[in-house]
ROZA-65003 format. One record per residue: residue in three letters; z, x, y of N, C-alpha, C in turn. Coordinates in steps of 0.02 Angstrom, whole numbers, plus 50000, padded with zeros to 5 digits. Atoms other than C-alpha are relative to their C-alpha. Layout:
// residues N
alaZXYZXYZXY ...
***
This chain:
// residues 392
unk500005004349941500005000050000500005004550062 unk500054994749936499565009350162500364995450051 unk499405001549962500915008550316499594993850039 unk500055007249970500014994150410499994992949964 unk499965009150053499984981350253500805000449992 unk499035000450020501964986450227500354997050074 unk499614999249942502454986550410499914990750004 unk500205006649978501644966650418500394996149946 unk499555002750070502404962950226500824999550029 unk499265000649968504144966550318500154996350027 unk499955004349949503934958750473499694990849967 unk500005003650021503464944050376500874996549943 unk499235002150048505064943550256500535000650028 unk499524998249965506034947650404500034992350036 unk500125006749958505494930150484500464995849974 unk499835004450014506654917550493499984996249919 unk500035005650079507014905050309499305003649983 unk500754996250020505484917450254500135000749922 unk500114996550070505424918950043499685000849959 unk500684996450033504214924449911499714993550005 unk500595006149979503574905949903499594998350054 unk500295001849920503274903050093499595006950011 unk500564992849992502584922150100499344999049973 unk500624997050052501404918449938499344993550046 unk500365008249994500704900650026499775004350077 unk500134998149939500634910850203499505002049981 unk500324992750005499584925850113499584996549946 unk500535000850053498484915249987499335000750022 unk500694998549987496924917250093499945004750035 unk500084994349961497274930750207500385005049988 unk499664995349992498064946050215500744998050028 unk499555002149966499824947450281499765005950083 unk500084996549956499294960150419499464996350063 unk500255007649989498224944650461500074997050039 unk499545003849998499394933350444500254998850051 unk499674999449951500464940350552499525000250088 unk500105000549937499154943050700499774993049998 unk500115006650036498594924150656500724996050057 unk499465004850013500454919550684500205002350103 unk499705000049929500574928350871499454998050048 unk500405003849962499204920250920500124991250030 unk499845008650017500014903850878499774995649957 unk500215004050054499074898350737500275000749923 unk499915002750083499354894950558499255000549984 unk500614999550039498164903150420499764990949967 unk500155007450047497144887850333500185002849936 unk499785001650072497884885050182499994994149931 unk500475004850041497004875350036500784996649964 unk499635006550053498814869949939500234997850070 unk499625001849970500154861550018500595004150018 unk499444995349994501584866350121500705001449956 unk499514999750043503044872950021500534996050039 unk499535003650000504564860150020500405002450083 unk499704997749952505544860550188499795002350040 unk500534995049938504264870250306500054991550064 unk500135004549938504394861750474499505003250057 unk500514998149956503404863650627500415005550048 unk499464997049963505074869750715499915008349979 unk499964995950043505144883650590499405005049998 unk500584995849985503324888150608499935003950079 unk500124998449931503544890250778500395006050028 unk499754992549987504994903650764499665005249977 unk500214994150010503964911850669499385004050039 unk500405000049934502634911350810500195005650034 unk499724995949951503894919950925500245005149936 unk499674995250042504544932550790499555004649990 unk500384995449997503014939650770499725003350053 unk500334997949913502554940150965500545005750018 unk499644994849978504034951550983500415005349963 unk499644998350064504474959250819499385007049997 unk500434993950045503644979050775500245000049949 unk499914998050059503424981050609500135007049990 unk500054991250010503355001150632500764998649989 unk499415000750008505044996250676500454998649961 unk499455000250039505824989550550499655003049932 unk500224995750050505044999850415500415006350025 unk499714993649976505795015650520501084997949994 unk499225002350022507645004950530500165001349918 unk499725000650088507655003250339500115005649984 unk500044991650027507185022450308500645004050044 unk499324997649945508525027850440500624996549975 unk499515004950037509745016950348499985000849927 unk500004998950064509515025250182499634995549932 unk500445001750037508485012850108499264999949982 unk500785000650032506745013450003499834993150003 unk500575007250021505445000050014499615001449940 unk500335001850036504444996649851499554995750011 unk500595005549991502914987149855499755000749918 unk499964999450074502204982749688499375006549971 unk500584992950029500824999549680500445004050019 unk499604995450015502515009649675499915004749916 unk500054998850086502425019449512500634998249957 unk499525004750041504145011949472500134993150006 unk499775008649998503884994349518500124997849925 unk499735002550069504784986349372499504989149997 unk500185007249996503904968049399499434998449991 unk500865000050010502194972149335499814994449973 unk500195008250038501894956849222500574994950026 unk499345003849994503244948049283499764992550045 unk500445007749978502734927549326499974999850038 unk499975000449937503484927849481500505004650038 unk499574991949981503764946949552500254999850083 unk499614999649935504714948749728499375003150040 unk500374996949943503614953749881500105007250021 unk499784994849993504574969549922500495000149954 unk499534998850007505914977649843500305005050042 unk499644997049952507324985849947500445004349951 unk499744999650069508304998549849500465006850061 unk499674995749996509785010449868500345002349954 unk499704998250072510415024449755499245003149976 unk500644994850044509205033449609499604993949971 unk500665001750000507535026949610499615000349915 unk500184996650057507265035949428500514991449966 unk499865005650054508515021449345499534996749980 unk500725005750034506955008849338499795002749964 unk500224997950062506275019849218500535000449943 unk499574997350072507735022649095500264993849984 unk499935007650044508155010048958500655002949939 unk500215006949984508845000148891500554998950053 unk499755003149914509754989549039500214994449952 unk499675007250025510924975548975500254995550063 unk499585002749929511164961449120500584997049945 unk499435002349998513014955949119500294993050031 unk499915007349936513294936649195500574996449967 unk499445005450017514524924849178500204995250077 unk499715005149934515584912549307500425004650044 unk499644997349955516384916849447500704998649992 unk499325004050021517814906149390500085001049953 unk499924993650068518224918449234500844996750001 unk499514998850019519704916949135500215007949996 unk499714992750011520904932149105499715002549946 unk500604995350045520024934448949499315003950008 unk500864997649966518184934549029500175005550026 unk499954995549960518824946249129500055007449952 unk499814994050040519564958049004499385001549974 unk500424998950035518014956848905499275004050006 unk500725000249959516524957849030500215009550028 unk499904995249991517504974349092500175005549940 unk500104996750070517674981048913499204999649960 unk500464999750019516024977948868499365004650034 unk500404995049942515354987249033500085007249989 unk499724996250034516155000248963499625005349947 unk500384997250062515635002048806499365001750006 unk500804999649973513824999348864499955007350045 unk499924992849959514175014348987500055005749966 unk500154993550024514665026648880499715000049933 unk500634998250028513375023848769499355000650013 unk500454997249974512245028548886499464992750012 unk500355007549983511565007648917500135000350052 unk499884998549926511225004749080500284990750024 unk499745007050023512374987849133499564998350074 unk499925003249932511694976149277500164992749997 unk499675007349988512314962449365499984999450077 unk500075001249919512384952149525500475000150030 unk499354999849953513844958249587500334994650046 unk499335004849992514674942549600500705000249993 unk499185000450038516464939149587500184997549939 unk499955001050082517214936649407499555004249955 unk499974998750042516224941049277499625007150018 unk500484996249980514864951349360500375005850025 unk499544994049994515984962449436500575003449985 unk499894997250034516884964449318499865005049945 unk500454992550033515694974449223499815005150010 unk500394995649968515114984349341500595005750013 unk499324996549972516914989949380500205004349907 unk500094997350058516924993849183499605005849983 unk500564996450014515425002649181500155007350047 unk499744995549977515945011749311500525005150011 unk499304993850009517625019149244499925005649951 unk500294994650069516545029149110499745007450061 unk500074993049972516445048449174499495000849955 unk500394997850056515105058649114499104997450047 unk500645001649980513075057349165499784995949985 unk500395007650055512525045149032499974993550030 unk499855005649968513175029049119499494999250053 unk500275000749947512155021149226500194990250042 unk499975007549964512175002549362499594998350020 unk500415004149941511154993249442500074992150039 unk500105007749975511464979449551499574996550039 unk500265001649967510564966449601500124994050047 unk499715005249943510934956349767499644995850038 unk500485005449964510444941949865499945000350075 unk499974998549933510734947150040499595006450014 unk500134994149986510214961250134500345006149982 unk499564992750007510684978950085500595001150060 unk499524998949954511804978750238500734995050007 unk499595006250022512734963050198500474999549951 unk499794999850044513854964350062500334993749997 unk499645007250007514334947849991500135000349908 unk499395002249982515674944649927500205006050047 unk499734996649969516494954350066500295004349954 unk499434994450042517664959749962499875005349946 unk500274994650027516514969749860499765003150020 unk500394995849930515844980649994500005006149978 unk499854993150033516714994049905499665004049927 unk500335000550073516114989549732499215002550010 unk500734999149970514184989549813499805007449994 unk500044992749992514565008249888499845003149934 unk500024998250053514935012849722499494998349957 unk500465002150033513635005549634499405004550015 unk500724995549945512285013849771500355005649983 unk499934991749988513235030949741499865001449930 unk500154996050080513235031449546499464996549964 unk500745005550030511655018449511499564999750041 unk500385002449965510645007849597499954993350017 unk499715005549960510934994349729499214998250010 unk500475004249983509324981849731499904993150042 unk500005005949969508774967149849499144998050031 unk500965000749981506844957749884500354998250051 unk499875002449951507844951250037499905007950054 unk499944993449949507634965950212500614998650018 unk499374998249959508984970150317500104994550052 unk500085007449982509904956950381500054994550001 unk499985007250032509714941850289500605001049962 unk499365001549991511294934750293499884995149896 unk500005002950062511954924350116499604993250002 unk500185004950004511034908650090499834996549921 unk499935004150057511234896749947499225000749954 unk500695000050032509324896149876499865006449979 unk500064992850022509324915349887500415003849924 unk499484999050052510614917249732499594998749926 unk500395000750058509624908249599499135004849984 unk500654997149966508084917249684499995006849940 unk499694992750041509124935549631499844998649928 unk499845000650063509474928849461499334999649948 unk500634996350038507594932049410499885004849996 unk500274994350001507484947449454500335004349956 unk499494997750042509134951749381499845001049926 unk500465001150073508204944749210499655002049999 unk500394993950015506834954849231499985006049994 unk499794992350027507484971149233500245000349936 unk499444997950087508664968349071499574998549934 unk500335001250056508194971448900500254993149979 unk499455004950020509374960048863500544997350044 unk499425005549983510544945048925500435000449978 unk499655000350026512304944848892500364994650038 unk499575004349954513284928548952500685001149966 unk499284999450016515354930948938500194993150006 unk499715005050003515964914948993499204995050069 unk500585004749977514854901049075500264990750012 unk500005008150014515464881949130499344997649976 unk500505002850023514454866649105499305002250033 unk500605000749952513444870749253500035008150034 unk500274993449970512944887749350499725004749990 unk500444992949992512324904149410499615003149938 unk500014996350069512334911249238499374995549952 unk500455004850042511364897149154499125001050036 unk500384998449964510134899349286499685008049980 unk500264994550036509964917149232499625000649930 unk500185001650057509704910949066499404996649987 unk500785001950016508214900249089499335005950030 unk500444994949982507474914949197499675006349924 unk500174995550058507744927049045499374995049930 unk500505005650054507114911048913499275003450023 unk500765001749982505394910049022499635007650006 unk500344994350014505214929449003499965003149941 unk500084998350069505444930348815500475005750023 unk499284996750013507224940548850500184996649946 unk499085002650023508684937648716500255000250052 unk499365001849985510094931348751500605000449975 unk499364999150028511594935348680500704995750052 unk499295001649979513244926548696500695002649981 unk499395000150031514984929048682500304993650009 unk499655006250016515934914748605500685000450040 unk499565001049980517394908048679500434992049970 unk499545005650031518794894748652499694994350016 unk500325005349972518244876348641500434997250033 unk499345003649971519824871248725499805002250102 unk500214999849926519054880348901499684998350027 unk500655004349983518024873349026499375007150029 unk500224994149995517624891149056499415003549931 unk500394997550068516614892048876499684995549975 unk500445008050015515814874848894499305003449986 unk500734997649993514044883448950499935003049934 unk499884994850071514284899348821499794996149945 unk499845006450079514864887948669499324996349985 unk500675004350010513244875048690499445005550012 unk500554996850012512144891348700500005003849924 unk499904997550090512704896348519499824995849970 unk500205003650018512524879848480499444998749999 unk500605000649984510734879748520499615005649980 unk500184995450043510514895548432499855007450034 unk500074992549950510834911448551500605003649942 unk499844995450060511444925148444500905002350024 unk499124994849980513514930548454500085005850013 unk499634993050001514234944648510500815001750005 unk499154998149998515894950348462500165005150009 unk499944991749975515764968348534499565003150025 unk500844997949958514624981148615499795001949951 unk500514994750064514204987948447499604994049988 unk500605004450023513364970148421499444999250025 unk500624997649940512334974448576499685005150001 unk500334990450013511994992148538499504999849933 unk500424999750053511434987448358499344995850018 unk500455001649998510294973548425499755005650027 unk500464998349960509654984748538499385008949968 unk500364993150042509114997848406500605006749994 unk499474994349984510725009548433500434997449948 unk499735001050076511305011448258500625002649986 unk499424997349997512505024448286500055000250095 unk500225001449940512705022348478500875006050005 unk499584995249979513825037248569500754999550032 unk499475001849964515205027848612500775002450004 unk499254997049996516925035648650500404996550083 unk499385001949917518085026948811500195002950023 unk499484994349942518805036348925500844996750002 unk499285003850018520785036448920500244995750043 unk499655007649937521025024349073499654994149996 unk500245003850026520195011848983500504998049944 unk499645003750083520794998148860499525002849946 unk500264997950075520405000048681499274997350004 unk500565003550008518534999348644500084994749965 unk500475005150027517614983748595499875002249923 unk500214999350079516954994448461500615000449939 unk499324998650060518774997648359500324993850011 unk499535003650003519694985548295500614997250033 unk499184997049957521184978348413500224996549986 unk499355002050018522474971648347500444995250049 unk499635002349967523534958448437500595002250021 unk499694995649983524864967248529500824996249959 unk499245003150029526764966548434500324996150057 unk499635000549947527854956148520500645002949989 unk499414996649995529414965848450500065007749994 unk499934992949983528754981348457499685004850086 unk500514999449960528034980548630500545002050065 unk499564997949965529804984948730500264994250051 unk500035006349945529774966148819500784999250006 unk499185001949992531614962948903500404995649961 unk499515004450045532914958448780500244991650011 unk499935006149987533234944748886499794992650000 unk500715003050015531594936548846500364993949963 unk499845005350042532184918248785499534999949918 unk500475000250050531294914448609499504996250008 unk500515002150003530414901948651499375002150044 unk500474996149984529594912448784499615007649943 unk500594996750054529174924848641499634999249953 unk500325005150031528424911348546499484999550015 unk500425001949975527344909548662499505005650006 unk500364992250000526674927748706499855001949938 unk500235000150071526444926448498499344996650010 unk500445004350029525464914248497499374998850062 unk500404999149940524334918148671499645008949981 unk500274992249976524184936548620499365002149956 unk500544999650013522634936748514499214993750039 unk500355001249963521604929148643500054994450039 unk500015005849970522274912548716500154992849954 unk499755007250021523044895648685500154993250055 unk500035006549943522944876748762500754999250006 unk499155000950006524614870848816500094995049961 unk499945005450057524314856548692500245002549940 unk499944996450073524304870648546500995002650002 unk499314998349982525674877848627500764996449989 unk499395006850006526864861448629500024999149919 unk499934999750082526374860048448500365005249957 unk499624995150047526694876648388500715001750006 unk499394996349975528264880548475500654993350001 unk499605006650017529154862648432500294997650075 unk499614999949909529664860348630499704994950040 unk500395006049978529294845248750499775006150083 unk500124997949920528264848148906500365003450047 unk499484999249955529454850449020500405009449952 unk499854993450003530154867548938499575004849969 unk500614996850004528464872848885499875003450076 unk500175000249944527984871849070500545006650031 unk499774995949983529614880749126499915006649968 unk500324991850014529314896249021499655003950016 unk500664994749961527714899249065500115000850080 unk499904999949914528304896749253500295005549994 unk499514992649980529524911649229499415007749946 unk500524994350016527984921849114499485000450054 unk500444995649926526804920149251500335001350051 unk499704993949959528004927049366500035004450009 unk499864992349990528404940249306499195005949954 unk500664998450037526454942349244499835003749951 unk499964999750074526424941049082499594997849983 unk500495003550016525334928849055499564996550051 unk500495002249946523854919249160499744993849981 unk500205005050017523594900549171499374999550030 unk500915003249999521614893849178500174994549986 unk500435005850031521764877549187500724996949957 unk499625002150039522674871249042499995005249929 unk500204995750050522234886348946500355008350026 unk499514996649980523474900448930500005008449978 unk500214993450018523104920048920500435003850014 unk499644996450002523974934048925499665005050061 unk500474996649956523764944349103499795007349959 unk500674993250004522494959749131500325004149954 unk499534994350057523924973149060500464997249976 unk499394999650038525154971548924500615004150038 unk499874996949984526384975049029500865003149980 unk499444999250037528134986848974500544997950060 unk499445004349945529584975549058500525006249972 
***
């Protein structure tokens, strides 16, 4: 792509509510370099379909003025001064060559070389993760890491970044990230991962078809969640309600002939509704990363944890003792009844009332004085044991 078709491709995706649909319907008969002088003239290319959903006249008209006072040199020179690469798709690593519906630009920060190295497992789940999801999605990032799999995810909150934060506690070269985001490279959303991002851009690679700029917007999220599916060899969903993000990822991967892999979860959560009905429908289990490593052809796969890590995925783990685990003598029984019967992965408070012969009411208080002193983590009506085992 030579610098006057990029500089106009920008200043086009830089325009106002601008995304690959409204770009592809702008640019079906003309150029965007065109386009854009077209658009500071005040006209609108002719265009044989129809307008894409939502296009107003209002809308056309900022983009009128956006282009009357907008250099493209310019924001091609902002991005590069700001540490980011543009991709166009005659990059020699554009990853979106066959891909149904490939992004206009890609924006990228971090090593450029990841798009070539394989395989790439995306990581998704809900944002609204149980304590298990959590444990799992960051033990599985893990494992995938130091066996040299490269993990991505959309650095969401819950499950997504929890992997990435996994992936990223593995030392050593092998490991690799990539995230991919719906905002601008300058934007970090969730705020609160701003840090997570850095990190991602310092030991991976931080991706976005959005420029600099573009703030969060709802449509842009499901947008990501193709692209996300096109990089990965493979899908892995951890936890998933009836409805979201993750599922969305899932029909993206479906319509590219990805697997999918799941991990099962309890039918008692509403957190394992989605998951659960994708097993049911015949997506393959995973009960570890070795089940991901073997699909993925990695027979003996290099895996070793680093010691500030929980126990791999791949070894056996054992439900933690509760009388050999040092918990304060003072511990009533029926609170250690409970941390029994929660500590191999979770229990409803229905199971709970059953197993532990006790009415509501001192079910309830127990766990009020175990999640205090965080021990355990209520979801709901579904009862886990927090992040660390911890020695009271």
């Amino acid at each position: 792509m030579n610098e006057p078709e990029l500089e106009a491709r920008l200043c086009l995706l830089s325009m106002p509510g601008m995304g690959p649909a409204r770009f592809r319907w702008l640019t079906e008969s003309e150029s965007p370099s065109a386009v854009v002088e077209s658009l500071r003239r005040g006209q609108v290319p002719a265009v044989s379909r129809a307008a894409p959903t939502g296009l107003k006249r209002e809308l056309i008209a900022r983009w009128e003025h956006y282009a009357r006072v907008t250099d493209g040199a310019s924001l091609v020179r902002d991005h590069h001064e700001r540490g980011i690469t543009i991709l166009g798709p005659e990059h020699q690593l554009w990853p979106f060559s066959n891909d149904p519906e490939p992004p206009v630009l890609l924006f990228a920060r971090g090593d450029l070389g990841l798009l070539a190295r394989g395989p790439k497992v995306g990581i998704v789940g809900t944002r609204r993760c149980t304590s298990v999801g959590r444990r799992v999605a960051t033990r599985l990032g893990a494992d995938l890491a130091a066996a040299g799999v490269g993990v991505v995810s959309g650095l969401a909150l819950g499950i997504d970044g929890c992997s990435h934060r996994g992936a990223l506690s593995v030392g050593g070269g092998g490991a690799f990230v990539i995230g991919v985001v719906a905002t601008g490279l300058d934007i970090a959303y969730p705020a609160s991962h701003a840090e997570l991002w850095d990190q991602v851009a310092d030991r991976g690679l931080l991706l976005s078809e959005s420029p600099l700029g573009v703030k969060p917007q709802k449509w842009r999220f499901p947008a990501r969640n193709r692209l996300l599916a096109g990089l990965s060899t493979v899908i892995v969903v951890v936890e998933s309600h009836e409805r979201g993000g993750a599922l969305s990822t899932v029909d993206e991967a479906v319509r590219r002939s990805i697997e999918v892999l799941v991990v099962p979860g309890s039918v008692l959560s509403s957190a394992s509704v989605g998951t659960n009905a994708l097993l049911y429908d015949g997506a393959a289990p995973v009960r570890s990363g070795e089940d991901i490593a073997t699909f993925l052809g990695l027979c003996h796969p290099p895996i070793s944890p680093p010691s500030n890590t929980t126990t791999s995925l791949l070894e056996p783990r054992s439900a933690p003792s509760i009388e050999g685990d040092g918990l304060h003598p003072t511990r009533s029984q029926l609170e250690l009844d409970i941390l029994q019967e929660v500590a191999s992965g979770g229990a409803h408070l229905d199971l709970l009332i059953s197993a532990t012969g006790q009415s509501l009411r001192r079910v309830a208080e127990a766990l009020g004085k175990l999640d205090h002193d965080n021990l355990v983590r209520l979801d709901g009506s579904v009862v886990t044991l927090a992040e660390e085992w911890p020695r009271c």
